[in-house]
C-alpha positions as CSV (number, residue, x, y, z in Angstrom):
1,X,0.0,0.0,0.0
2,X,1.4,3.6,-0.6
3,X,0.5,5.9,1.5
4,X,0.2,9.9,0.9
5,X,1.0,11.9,4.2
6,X,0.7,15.2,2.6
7,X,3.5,18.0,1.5
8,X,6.2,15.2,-0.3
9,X,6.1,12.4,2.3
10,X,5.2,9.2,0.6
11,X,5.3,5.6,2.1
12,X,5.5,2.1,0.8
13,X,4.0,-0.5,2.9
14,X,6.2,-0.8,5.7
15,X,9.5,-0.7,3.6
16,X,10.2,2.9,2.5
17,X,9.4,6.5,3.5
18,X,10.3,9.0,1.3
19,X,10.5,13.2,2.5
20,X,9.2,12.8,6.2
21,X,7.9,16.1,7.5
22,X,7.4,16.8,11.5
23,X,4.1,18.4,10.5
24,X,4.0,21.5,13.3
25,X,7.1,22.8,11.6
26,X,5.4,23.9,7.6
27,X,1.7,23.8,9.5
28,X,0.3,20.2,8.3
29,X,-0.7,17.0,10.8
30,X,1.9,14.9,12.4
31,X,2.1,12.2,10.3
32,X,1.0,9.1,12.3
33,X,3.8,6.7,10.6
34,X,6.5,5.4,12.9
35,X,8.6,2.6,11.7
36,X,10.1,1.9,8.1
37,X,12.6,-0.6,6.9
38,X,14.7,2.6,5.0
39,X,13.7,6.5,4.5
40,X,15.2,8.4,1.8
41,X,15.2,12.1,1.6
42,X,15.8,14.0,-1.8
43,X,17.4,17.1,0.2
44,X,18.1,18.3,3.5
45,X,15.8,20.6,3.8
46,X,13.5,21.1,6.7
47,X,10.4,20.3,5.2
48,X,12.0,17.1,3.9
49,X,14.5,15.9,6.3
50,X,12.3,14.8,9.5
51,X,13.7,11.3,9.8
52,X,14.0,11.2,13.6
53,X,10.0,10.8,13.5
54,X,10.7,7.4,12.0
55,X,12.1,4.6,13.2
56,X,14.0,3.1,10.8
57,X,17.3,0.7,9.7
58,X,18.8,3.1,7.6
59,X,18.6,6.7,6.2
60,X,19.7,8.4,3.2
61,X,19.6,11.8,1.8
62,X,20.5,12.8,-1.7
63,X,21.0,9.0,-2.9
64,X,22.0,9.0,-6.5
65,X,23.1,5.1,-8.0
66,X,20.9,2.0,-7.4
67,X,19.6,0.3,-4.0
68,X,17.8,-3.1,-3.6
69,X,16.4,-4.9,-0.3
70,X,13.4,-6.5,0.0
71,X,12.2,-7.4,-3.4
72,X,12.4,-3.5,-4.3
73,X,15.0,-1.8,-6.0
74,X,15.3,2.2,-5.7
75,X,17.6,4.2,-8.2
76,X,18.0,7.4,-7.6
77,X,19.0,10.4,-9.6
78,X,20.4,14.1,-8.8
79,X,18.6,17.3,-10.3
80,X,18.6,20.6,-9.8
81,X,16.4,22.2,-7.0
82,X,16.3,25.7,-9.0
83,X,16.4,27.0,-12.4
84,X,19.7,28.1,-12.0
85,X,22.3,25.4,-12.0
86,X,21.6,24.7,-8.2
87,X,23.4,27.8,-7.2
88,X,20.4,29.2,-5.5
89,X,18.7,25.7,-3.8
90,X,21.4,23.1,-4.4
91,X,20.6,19.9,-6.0
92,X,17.4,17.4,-5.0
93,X,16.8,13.5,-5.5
94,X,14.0,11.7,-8.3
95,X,13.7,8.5,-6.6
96,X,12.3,5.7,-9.0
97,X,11.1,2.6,-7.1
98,X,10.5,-0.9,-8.8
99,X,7.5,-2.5,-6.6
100,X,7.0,-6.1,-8.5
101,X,6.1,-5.4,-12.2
102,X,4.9,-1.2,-11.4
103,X,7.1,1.6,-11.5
104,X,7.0,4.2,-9.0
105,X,8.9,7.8,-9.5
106,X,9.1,10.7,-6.7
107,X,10.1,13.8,-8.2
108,X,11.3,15.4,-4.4
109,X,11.8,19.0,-5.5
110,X,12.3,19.3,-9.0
111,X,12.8,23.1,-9.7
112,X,13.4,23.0,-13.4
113,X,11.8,21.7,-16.5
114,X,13.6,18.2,-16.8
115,X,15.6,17.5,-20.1
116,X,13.8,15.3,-22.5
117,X,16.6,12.6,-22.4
118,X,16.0,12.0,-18.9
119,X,12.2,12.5,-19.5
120,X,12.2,9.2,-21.4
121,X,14.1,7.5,-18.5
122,X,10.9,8.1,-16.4
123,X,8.7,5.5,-17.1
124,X,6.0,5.6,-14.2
125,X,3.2,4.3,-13.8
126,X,3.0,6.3,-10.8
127,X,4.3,9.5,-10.6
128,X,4.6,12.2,-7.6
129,X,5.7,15.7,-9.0
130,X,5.5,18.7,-6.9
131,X,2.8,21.1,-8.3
132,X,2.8,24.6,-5.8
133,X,5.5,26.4,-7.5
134,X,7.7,29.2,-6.1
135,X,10.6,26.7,-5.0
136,X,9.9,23.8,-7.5
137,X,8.3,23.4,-10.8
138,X,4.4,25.1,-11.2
139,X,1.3,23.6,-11.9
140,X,1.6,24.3,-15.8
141,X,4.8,22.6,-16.5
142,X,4.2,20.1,-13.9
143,X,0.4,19.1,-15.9
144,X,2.8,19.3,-19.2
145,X,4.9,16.6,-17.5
146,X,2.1,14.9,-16.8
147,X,1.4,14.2,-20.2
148,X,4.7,13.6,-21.4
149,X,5.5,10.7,-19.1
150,X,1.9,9.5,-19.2
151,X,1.4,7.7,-15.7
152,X,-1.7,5.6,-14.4
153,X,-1.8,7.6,-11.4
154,X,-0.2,11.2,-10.5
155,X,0.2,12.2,-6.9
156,X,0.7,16.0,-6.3
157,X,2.7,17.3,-3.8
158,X,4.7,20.4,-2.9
159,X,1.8,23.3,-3.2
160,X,-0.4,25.3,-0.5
161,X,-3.5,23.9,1.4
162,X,-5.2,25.6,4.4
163,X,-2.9,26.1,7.6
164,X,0.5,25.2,5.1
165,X,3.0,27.5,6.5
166,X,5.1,27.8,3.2
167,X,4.0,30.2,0.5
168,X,3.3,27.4,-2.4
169,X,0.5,27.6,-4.7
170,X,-2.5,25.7,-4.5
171,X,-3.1,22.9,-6.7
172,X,-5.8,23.9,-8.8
173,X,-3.9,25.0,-11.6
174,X,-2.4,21.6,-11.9
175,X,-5.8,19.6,-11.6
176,X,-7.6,22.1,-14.0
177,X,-5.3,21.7,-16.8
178,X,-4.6,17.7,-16.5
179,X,-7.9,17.6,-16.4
180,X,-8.0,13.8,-14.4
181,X,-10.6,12.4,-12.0
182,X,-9.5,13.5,-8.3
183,X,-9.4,10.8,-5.7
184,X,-9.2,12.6,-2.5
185,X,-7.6,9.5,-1.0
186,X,-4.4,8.8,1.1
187,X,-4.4,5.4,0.1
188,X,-3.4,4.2,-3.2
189,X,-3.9,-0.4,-3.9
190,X,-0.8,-0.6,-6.3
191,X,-2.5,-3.8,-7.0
192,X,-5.9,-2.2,-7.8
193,X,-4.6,1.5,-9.1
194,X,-7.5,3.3,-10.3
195,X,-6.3,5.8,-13.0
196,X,-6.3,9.5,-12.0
197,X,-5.2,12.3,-9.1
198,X,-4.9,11.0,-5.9
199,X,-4.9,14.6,-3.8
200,X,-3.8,14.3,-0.1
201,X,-6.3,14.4,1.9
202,X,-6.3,15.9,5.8
């Protein structure tokens, strides 16, 4: 089961967590997540980096190469966290996980338009992009994305809801122009994925 716990934390069953937030420090929940097997942070930022909330075997932050344990195999990939070389933000993580015969990519904090050579590397069938803008990519070039990789299932991460302490976007741009059915569902049956916008729910 992958499991949505809102900004860019994402679990997989009880094997990986990916971006753990604290949740009092950017103004969302505590996520209610304890214990994973590994969690792997694109950056060390703040609103990425919480990994003393879990209790895990290992921890890894800014992985580039290939990792397997358990059946799953995580590659990992550097990119730039602005549109400026990474001299303003520094570099940040895409994370594709193998989970059996599906193919799941975390963008972390994209903040640039990704070339198309390493678009075609990103086969997902599930993809998590960050959609709020400001720091990352927007909800325009992050629906264009969308359609360029073509997943079964896109979850959003990275913009504004109420009580968010970071001055993102909402996501509304992004849903209008992809233009999916919205799941507003934390919960996502890689076995039973049900094509669309699964939009974190509170």
């Amino acid at each position: 089961m992958i499991r949505l716990h809102g900004h860019s934390m994402i679990s997989i069953g009880d094997f990986l967590v990916i971006d753990p937030h604290d949740g009092g420090s950017i103004g969302l929940p505590r996520p209610v997540m304890r214990r994973a097997e590994y969690v792997f942070m694109t950056h060390d930022h703040y609103d990425h980096n919480a990994f003393q909330i879990i209790e895990s075997k290992e921890k890894r932050t800014g992985f580039t190469g290939t990792f397997s344990s358990s059946g799953y195999s995580i590659q990992g990939i550097r990119v730039n966290h602005d549109r400026n070389g990474g001299k303003s933000r520094g570099k940040t993580s895409i994370y594709t996980v193998k989970i059996g015969n599906l193919s799941f990519v975390h963008m972390g904090d994209i903040g640039e338009y990704p070339r198309e050579s390493l678009i075609k590397d990103l086969a997902a069938d599930i993809l998590a992009l960050p959609v709020g803008g400001v720091i990352t990519i927007d909800g325009k070039e992050a629906s264009q994305l969308v359609k360029e990789i073509s997943p079964s299932v896109v979850i959003p991460m990275h913009y504004w809801v109420k009580g968010h302490l970071m001055p993102l976007d909402p996501p509304d741009e992004f849903l209008n122009l992809t233009g999916l059915q919205v799941y507003l569902e934390n919960e996502i049956d890689e076995n039973n994925l049900k094509k669309g916008i699964y939009l974190y729910k509170p």
